[in-house]
C-alpha positions in Angstrom: 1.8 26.9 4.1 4.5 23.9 4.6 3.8 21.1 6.6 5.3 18.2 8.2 3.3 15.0 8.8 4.5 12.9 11.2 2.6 9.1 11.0 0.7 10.5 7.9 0.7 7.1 5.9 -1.6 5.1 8.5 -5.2 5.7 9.2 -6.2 9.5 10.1 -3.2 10.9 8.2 -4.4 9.8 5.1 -7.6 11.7 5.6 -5.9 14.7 7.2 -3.7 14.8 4.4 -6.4 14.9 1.6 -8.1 18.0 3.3 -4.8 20.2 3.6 -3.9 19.1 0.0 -7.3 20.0 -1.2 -7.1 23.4 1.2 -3.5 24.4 -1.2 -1.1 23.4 1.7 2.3 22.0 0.6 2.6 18.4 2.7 5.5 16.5 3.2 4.5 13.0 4.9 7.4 11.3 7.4 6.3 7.6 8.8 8.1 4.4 9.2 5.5 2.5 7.1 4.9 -0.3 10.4 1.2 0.3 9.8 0.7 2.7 7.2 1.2 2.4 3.2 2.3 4.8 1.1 -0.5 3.1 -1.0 -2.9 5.5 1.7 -1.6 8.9 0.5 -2.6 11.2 -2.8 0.5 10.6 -4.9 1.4 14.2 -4.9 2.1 13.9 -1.4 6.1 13.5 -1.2 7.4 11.1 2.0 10.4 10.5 3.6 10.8 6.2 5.2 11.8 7.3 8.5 11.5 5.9 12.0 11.1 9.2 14.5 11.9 7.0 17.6 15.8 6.9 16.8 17.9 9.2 18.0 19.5 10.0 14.8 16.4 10.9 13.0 16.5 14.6 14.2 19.5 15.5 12.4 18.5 13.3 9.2 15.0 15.1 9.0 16.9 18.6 9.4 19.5 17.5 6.4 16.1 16.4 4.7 14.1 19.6 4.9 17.3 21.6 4.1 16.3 24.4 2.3 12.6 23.5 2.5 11.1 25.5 5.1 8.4 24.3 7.2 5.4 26.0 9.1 3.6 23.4 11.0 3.8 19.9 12.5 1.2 17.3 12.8 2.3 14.9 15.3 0.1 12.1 14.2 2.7 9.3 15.3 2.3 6.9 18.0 1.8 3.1 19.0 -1.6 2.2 18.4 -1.6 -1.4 20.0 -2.8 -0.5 23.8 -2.3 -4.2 24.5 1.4 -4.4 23.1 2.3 -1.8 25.6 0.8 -3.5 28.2 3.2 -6.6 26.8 6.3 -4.1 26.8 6.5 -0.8 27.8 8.9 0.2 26.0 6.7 -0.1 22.6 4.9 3.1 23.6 7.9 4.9 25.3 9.7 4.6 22.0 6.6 5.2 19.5 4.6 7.4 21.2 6.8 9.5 23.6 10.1 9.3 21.7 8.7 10.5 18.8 6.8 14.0 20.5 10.6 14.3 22.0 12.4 14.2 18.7 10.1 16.3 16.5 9.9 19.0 19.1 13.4 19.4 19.1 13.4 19.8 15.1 10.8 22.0 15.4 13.4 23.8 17.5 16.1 23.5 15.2 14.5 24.3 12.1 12.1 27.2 13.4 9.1 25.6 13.6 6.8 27.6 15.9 3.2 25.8 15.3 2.7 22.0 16.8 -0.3 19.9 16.3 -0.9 16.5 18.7 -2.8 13.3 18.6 -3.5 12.6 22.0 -6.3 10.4 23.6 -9.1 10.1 26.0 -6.8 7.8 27.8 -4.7 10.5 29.7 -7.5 10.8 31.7 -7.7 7.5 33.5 -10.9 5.5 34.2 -13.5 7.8 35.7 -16.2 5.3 35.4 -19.4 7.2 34.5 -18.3 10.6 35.5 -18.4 13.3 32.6 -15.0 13.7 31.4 -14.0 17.5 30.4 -10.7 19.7 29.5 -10.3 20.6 32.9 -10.7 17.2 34.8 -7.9 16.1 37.2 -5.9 14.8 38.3 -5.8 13.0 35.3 -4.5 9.3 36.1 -4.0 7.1 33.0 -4.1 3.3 33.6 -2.4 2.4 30.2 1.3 3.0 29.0 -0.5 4.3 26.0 -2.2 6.4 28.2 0.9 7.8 30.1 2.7 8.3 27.1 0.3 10.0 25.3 0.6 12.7 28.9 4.1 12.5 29.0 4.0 13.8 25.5 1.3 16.8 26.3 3.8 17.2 29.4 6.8 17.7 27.0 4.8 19.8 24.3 3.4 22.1 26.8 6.7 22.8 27.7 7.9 23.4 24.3 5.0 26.1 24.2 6.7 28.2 27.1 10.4 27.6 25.7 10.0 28.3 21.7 6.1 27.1 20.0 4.3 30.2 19.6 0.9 27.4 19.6 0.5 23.9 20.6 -2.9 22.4 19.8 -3.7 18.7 21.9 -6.5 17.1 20.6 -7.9 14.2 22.9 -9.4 11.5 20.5 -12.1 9.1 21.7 -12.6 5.9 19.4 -12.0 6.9 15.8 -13.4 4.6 13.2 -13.5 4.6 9.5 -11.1 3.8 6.6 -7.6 2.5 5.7 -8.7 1.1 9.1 -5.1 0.2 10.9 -6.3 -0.9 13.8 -9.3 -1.0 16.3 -12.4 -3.5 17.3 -14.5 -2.8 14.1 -11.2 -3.7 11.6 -10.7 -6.7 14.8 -14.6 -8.3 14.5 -14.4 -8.3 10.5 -11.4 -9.9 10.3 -12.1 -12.4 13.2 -15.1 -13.5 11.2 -13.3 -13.3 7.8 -11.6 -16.4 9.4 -14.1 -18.3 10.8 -17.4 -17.3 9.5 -19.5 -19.4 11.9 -18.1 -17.7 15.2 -17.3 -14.3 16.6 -15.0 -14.3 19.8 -14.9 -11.0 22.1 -12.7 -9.8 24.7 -14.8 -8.9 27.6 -18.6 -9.3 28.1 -19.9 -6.7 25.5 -21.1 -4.4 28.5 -18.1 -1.8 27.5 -19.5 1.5 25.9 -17.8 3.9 24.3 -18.3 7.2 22.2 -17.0 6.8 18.6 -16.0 9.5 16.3 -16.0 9.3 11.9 -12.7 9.9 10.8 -13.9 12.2 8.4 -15.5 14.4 11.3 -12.5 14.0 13.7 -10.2 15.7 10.5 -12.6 18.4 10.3 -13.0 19.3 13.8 -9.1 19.5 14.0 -9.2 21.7 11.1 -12.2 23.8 12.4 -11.0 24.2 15.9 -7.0 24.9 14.9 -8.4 28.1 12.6 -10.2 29.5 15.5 -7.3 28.7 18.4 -6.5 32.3 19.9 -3.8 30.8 22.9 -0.7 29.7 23.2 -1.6 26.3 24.5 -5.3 24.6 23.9 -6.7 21.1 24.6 -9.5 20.4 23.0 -11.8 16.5 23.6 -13.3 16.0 20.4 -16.4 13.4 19.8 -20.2 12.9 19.5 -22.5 14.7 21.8 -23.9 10.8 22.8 -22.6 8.5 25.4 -21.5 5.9 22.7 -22.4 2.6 22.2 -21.7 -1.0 23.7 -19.3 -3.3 22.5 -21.9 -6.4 22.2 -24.1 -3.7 20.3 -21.5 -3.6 17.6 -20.6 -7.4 17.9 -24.3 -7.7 17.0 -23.6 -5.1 14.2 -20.3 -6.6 12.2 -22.1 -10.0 12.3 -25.1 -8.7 10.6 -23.0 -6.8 8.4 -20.3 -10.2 7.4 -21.5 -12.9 8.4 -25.2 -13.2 10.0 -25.4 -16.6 10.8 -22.3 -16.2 13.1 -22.7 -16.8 16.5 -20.8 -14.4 18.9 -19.1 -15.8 21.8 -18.5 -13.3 24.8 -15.7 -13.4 27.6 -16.1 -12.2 31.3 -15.2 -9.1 33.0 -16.1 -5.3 31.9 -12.5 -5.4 30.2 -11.3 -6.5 26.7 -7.3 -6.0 28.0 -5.7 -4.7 30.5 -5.3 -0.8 30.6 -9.0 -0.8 29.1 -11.0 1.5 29.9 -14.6 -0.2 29.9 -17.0 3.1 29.9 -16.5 7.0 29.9 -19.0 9.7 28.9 -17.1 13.0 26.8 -18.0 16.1 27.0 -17.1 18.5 24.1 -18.7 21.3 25.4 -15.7 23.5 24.3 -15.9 22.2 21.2 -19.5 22.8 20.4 -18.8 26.6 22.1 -16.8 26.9 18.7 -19.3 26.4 16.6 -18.7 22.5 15.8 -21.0 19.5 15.3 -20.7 16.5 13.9 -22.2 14.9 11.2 -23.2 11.5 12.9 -23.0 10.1 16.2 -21.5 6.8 17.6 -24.1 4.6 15.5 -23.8 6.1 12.5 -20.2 6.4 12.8 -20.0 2.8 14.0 -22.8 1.4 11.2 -21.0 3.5 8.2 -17.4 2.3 9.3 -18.3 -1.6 10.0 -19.7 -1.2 5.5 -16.5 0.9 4.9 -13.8 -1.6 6.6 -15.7 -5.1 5.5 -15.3 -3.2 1.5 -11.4 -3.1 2.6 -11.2 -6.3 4.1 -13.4 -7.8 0.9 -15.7 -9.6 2.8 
């Protein structure tokens, strides 16, 4: 099986790509290299420099793949700074909806009837500490990450009535692990790589959140997309816990970097605006499959903080 990559070169898509490799798939990796490195991906992997948000990249990646037949698309790319589309919103209405736009009409073009998303818990909005499942709504985003990241389910579940024969929409809650792009782990190890003696943090630490190994996130895509049946699925994927606090893991990095570092906390419930300061996932679908993952939010957290101080060398 062929398949196009889209964001591959930054920090799930590395991982993702290992496992197809290592499963016999043929990849071919398409990012703009704003975050990523080609320095991420097996160097078997072929890429193509490209930025998906222009307008001309649809015909370019056709003329590209000329010839080169493709059977699936991993739609891993997106704006991942939730406070720069706060700034501007037309970060995330270029990176993240402009880009679900343009490779859904390749996949038109070219024939490709299988389309995999990266979407978020943040479509759903803050719901405070209500369980949030598949089927919760109206869903209410209060981030222009957020709305883009619906808009784009919008658009793709269109697709899946006009020409997809399946569209898979995964709904990520805090991924962690390694090349670490961006996020409060990779944020906290390099605030204290600065200034050992002091730890600054947006909000008052009360925040918790579920977070999700990148390696399990990969394997839950993989799992779940071999055992899809319908023409459209969403699908939350995370821990079975309810996550852990931000001062928790403040408390965490320190010990891990720098352990004489006092950590200096900010007031409010919110490190930005558009944050959402608490929600509680349920995966219940998931785990109906058959899936469970290997570690919950602290281990997660704990093995990530080791993994992204090794990258940071600190």
């Amino acid at each position: 099986m062929t398949i196009l990559l889209a964001g591959g070169a930054g920090f799930i898509g590395p991982n993702l790509a290992r496992r197809l490799a290592a499963a016999g798939h043929e990849l071919l990796v398409v990012d703009n290299f704003s975050r990523g490195l080609r320095a991420n991906l097996p160097d078997s992997v072929p890429c193509i420099e490209m930025d998906l948000s222009h307008t001309g990249c649809v015909a370019a990646l056709e003329s590209a793949l000329k010839g080169r037949g493709v059977d699936e698309i991993w739609h891993l790319a997106a704006n991942s700074d939730i406070p720069a589309g706060v700034e501007d919103a037309n970060v995330d209405l270029r990176d993240t909806f402009m880009t679900t736009f343009h490779l859904l009409q390749l996949s038109k073009r070219i024939g490709v009837c299988r389309f995999m998303f990266a979407s978020s818990s943040a479509v759903y909005g803050d719901w405070g500490s209500q369980r949030i499942a598949e089927t919760l709504g109206p869903l209410m985003p209060i981030s222009n990450y957020g709305a883009m990241k619906l808009a784009s389910e919008a658009q793709i579940s269109a697709a899946a009535e006009g020409f997809l024969e399946r569209a898979s929409i995964f709904r990520f809650p805090n991924v962690v692990g390694t090349p670490a792009t961006h996020g409060v782990l990779l944020d906290f190890v390099r605030k204290l790589k600065q200034d050992m003696s002091r730890l600054e943090v947006l909000g008052d630490g009360t925040q918790q959140k579920a977070y999700l190994h990148v390696s399990d996130l990969v394997d839950a895509m993989l799992f779940a997309t071999a055992r899809q049946t319908t023409v459209r699925d969403v699908l939350n994927i995370g821990p079975v816990d309810d996550g852990v606090t931000v001062r928790w893991i403040a408390e965490q990095v320190c010990a891990r970097v720098s352990p004489q570092a006092t950590i200096a906390y900010g007031q409010g419930n919110k490190g930005w605006v558009g944050d959402v300061p608490r929600f509680r996932y349920a995966v219940d679908k998931l785990h109906a499959l058959g899936w469970q993952p290997t570690m919950d939010s602290r281990a997660a957290v704990l093995r990530s903080i080791d993994e992204i101080a090794t990258q940071e060398q600190v």
